[in-house]
N, CA, C and O of each residue as an XYZ file, in Angstrom:
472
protein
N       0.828     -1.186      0.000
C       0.000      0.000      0.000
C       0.874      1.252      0.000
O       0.573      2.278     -0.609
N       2.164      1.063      0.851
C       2.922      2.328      0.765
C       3.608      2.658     -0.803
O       3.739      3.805     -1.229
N       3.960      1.577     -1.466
C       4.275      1.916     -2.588
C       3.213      2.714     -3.728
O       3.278      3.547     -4.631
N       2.484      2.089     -3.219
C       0.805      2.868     -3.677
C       0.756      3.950     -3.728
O       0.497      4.334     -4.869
N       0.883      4.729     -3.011
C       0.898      5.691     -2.139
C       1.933      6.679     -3.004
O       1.710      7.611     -3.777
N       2.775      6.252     -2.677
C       3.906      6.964     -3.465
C       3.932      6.711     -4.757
O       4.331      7.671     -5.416
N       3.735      6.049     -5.184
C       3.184      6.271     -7.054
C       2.614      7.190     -6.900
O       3.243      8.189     -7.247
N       1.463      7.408     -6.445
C       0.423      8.563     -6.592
C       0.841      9.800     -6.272
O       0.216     10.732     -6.778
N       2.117     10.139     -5.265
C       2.375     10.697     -5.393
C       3.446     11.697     -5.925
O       3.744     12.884     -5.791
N       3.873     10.574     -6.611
C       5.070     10.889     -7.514
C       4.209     11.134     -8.997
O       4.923     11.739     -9.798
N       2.895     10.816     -9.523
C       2.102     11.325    -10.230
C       2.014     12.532    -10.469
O       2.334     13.299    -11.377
N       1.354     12.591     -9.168
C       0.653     14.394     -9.174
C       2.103     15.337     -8.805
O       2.092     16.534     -9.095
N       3.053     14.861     -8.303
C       4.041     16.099     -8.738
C       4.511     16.273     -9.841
O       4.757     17.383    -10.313
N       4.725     15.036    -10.483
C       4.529     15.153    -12.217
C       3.590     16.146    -12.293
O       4.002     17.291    -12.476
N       2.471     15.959    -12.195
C       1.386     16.563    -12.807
C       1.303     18.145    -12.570
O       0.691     18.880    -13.346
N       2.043     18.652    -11.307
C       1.995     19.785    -11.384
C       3.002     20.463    -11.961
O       2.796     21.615    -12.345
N       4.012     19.977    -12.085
C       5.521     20.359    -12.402
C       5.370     20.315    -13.864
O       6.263     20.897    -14.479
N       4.392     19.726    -14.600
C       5.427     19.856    -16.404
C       4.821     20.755    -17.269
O       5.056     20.860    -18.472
N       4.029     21.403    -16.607
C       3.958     23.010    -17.667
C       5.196     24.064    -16.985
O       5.194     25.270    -17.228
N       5.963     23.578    -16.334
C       7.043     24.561    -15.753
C       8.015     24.704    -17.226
O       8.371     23.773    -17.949
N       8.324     26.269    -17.412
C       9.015     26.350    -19.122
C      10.229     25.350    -18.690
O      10.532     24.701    -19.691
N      10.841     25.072    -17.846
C      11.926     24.709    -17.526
C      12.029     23.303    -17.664
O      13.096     22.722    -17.860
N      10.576     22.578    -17.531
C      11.132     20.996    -17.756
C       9.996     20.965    -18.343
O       9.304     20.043    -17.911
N       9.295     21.836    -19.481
C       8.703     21.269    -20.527
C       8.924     20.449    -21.370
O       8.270     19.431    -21.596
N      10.541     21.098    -22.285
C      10.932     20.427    -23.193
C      11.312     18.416    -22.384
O      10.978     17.281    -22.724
N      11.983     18.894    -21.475
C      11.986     17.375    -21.139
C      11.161     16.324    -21.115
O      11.491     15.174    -21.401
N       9.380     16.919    -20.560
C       8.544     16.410    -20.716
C       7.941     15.772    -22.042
O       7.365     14.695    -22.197
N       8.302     16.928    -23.086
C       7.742     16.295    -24.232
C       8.419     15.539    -24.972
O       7.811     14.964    -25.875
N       9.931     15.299    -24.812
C      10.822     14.266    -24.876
C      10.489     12.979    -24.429
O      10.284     11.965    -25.097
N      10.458     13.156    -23.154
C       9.686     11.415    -22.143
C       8.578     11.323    -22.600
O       8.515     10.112    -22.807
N       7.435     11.830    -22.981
C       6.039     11.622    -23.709
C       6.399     10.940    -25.014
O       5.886      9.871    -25.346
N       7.544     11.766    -25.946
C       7.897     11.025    -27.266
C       8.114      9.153    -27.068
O       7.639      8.159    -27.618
N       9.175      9.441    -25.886
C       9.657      8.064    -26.098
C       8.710      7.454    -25.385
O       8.982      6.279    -25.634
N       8.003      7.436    -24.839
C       6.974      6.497    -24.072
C       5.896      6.009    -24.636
O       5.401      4.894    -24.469
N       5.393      7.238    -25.598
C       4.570      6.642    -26.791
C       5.643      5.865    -27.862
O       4.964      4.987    -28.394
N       6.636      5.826    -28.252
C       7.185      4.657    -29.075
C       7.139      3.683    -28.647
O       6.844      2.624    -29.201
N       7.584      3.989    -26.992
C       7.823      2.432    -27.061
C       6.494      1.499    -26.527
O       6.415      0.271    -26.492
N       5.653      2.341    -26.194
C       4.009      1.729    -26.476
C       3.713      1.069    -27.915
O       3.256     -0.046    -28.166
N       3.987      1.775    -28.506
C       3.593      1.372    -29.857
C       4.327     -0.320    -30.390
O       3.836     -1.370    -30.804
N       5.851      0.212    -30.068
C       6.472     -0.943    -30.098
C       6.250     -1.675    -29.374
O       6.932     -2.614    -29.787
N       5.445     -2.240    -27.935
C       5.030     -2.938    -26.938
C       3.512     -3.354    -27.783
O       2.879     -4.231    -27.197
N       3.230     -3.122    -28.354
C       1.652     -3.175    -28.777
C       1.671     -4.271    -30.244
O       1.030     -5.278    -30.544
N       3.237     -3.114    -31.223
C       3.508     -4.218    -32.013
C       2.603     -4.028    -32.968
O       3.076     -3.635    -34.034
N       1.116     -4.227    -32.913
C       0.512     -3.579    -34.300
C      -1.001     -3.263    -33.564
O      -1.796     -3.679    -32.721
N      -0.690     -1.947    -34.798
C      -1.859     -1.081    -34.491
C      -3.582     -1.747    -35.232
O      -3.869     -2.237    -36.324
N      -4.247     -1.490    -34.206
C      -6.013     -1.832    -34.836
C      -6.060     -3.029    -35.528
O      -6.495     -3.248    -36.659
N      -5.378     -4.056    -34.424
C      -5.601     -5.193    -34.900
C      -6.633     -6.486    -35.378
O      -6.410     -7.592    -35.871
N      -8.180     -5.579    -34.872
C      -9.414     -6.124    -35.257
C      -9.817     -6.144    -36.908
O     -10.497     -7.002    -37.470
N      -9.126     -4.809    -37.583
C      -9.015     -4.372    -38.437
C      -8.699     -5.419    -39.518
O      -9.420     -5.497    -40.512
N      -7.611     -6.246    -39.342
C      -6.555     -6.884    -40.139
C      -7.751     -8.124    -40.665
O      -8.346     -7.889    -41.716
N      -8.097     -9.527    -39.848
C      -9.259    -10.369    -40.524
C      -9.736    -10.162    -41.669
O      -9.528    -10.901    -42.631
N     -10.959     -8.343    -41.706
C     -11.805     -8.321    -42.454
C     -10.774     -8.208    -43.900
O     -10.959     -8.864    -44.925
N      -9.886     -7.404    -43.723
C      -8.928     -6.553    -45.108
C      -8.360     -8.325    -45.563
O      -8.674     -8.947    -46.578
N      -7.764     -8.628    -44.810
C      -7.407    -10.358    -45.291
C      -8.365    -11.111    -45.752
O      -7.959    -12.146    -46.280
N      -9.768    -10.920    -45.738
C     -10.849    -11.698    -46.058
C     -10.716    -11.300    -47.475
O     -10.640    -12.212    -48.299
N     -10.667     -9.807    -47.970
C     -11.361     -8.979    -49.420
C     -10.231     -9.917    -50.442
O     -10.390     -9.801    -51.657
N      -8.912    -10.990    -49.846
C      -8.485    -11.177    -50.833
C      -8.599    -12.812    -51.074
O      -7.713    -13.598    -51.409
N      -9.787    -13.013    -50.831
C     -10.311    -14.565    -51.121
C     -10.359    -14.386    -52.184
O      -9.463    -15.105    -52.625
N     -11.083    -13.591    -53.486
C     -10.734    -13.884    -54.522
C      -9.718    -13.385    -55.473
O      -9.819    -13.530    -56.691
N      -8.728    -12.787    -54.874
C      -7.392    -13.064    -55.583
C      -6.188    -13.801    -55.171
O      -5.103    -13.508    -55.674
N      -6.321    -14.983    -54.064
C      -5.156    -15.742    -54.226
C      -5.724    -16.925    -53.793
O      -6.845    -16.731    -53.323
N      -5.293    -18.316    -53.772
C      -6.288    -18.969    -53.398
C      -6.336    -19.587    -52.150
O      -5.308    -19.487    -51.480
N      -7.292    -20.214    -51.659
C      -8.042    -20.587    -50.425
C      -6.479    -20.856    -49.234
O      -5.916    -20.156    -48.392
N      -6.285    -22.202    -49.766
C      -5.112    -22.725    -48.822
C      -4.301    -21.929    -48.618
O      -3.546    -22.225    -47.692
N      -4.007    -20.445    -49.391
C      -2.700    -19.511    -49.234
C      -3.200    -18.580    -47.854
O      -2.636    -18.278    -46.802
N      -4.738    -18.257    -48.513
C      -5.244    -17.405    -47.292
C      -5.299    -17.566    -46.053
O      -5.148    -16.792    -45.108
N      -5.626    -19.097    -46.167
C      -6.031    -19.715    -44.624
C      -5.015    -20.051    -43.615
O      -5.283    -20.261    -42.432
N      -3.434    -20.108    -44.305
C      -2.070    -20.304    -44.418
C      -2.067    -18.649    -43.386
O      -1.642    -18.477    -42.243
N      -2.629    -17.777    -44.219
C      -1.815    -16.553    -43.229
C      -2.972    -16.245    -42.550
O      -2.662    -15.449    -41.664
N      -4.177    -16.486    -42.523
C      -5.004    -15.857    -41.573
C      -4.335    -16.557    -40.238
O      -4.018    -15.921    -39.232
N      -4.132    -18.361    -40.450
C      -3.633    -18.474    -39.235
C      -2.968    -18.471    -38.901
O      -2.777    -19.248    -37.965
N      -1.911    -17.556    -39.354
C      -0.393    -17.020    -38.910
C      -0.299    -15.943    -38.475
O       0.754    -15.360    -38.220
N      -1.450    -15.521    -38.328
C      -1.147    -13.928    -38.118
C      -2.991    -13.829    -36.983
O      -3.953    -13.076    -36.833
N      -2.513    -15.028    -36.537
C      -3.621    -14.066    -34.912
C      -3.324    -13.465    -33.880
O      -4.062    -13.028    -32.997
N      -2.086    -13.431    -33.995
C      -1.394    -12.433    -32.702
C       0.008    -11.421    -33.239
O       0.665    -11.663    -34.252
N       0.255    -10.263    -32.290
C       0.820     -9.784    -32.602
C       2.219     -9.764    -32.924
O       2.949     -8.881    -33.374
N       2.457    -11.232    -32.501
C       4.289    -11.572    -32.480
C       4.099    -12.187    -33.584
O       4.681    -11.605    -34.499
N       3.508    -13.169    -33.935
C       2.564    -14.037    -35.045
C       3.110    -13.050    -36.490
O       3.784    -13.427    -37.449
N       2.559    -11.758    -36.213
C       2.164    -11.109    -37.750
C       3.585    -10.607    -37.591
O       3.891    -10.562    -38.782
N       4.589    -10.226    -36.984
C       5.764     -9.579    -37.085
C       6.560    -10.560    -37.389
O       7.390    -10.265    -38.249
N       6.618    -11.981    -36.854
C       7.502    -12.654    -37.753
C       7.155    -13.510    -38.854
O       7.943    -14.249    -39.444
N       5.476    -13.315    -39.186
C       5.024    -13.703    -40.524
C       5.909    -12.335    -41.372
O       6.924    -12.695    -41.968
N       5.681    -11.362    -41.414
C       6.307    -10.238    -41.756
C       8.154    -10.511    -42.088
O       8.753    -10.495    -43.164
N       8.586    -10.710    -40.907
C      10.095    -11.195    -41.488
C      10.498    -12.248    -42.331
O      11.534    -12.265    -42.996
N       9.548    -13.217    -42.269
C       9.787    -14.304    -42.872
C       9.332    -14.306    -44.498
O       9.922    -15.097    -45.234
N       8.378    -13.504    -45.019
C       7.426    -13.543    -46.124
C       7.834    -12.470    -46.470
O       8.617    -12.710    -47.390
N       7.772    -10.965    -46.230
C       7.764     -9.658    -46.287
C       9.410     -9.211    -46.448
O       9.904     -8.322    -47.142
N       9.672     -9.610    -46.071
C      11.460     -8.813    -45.740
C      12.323    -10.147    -46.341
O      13.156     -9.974    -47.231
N      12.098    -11.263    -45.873
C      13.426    -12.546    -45.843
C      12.534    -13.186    -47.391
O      12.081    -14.329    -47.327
N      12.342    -12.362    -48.720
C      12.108    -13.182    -49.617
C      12.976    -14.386    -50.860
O      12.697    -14.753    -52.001
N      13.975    -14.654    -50.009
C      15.136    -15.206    -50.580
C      15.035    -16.651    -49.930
O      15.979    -17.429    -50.072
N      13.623    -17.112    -49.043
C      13.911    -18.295    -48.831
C      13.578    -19.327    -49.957
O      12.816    -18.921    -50.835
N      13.928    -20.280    -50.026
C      13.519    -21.486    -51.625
C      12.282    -22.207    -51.472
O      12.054    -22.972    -52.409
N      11.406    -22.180    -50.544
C      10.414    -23.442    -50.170
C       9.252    -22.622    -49.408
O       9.430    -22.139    -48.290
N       7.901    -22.503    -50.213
C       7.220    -21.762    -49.118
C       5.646    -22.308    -49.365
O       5.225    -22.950    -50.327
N       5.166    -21.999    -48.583
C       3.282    -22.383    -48.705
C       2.637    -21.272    -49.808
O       1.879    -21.403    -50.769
N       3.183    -20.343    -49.312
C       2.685    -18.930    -50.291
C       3.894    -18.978    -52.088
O       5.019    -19.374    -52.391
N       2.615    -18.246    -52.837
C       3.409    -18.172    -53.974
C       3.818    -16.308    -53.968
O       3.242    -15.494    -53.245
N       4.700    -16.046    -54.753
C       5.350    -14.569    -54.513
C       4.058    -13.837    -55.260
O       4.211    -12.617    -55.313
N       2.914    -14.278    -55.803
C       2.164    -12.641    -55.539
C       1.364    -13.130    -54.263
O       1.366    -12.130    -53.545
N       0.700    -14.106    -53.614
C       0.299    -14.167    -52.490
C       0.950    -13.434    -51.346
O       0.528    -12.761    -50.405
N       2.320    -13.873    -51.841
C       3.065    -12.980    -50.407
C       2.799    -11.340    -50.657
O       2.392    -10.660    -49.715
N       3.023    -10.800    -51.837
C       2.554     -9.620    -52.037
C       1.790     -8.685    -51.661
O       1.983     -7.520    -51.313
N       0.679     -9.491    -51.802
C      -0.510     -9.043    -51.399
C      -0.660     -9.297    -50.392
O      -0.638     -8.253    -49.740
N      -0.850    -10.298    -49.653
C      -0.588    -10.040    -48.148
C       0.350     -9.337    -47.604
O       0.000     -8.748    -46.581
N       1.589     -9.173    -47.986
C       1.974     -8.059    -47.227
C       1.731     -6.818    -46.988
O       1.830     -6.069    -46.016
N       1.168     -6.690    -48.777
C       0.481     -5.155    -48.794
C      -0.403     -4.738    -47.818
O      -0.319     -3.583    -47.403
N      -1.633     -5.853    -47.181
C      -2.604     -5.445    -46.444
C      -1.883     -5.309    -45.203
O      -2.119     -4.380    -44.431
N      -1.070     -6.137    -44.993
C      -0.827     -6.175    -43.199
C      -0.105     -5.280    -43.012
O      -0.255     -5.033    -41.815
N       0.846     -4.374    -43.543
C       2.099     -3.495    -43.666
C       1.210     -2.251    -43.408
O       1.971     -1.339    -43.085
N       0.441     -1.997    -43.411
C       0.104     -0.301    -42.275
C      -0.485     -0.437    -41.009
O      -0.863      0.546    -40.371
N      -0.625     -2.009    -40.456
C      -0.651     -2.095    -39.378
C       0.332     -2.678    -38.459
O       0.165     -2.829    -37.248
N       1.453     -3.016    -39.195
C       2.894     -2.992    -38.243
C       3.382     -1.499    -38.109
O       3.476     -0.788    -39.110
N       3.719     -0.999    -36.726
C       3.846      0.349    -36.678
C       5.302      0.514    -37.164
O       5.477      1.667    -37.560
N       6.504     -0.327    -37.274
C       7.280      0.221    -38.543
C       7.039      0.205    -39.267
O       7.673      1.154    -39.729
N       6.400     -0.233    -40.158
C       5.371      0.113    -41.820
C       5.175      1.140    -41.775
O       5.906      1.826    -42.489
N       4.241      1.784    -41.049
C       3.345      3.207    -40.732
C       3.918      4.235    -41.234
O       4.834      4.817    -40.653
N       3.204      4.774    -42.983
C       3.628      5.853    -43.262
C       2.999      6.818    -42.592
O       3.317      7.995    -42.764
């Protein structure tokens, strides 16, 4: 409980202290990096999103390719190293996917890995 305690109050002196001109800029520095590395902790953005956009390409590649990455990509570690492996490492010799399948799937999933993110 005492640690409790003192979180909270190591909060609110945050909270009063960072419109001070003096440790603004610092503040919005630690805000920068804290939202990256959220993002990078999260790994990919609006991931409910991804299913439906992977569904629209049932009829351009076929069944077994799709069903190949829908179930490779239900989680977020899942789609980042489907991503290295298909997306980035296309020099391997032996794969389930054919190179426009990989294509196109990468195309859809690549604005929801937040290094993608133009």
């Amino acid at each position: 409980m005492k640690k409790f305690v003192v979180f909270i109050l190591i909060i609110l002196a945050f909270m009063e202290g960072r419109d001070h001109p003096s440790i603004a800029p610092y503040v919005d520095s630690i805000k920068q990096s804290i939202m990256i590395k959220a993002m990078s902790t999260v790994e990919i953005s609006k991931f409910g999103e991804l299913p439906p956009k992977l569904g629209a390409l049932r009829g351009k590649i076929l069944t077994h390719e799709l069903d190949y990455a829908i179930s490779h990509l239900k989680t977020a570690t899942a789609a980042k190293l489907f991503w290295q492996n298909n997306c980035e490492d296309v020099q391997l010799a032996h794969s389930v996917l054919t190179s426009y399948a990989k294509k196109e799937i990468c195309t859809v999933i690549a604005p929801y890995l937040p290094t993608h993110n133009t």
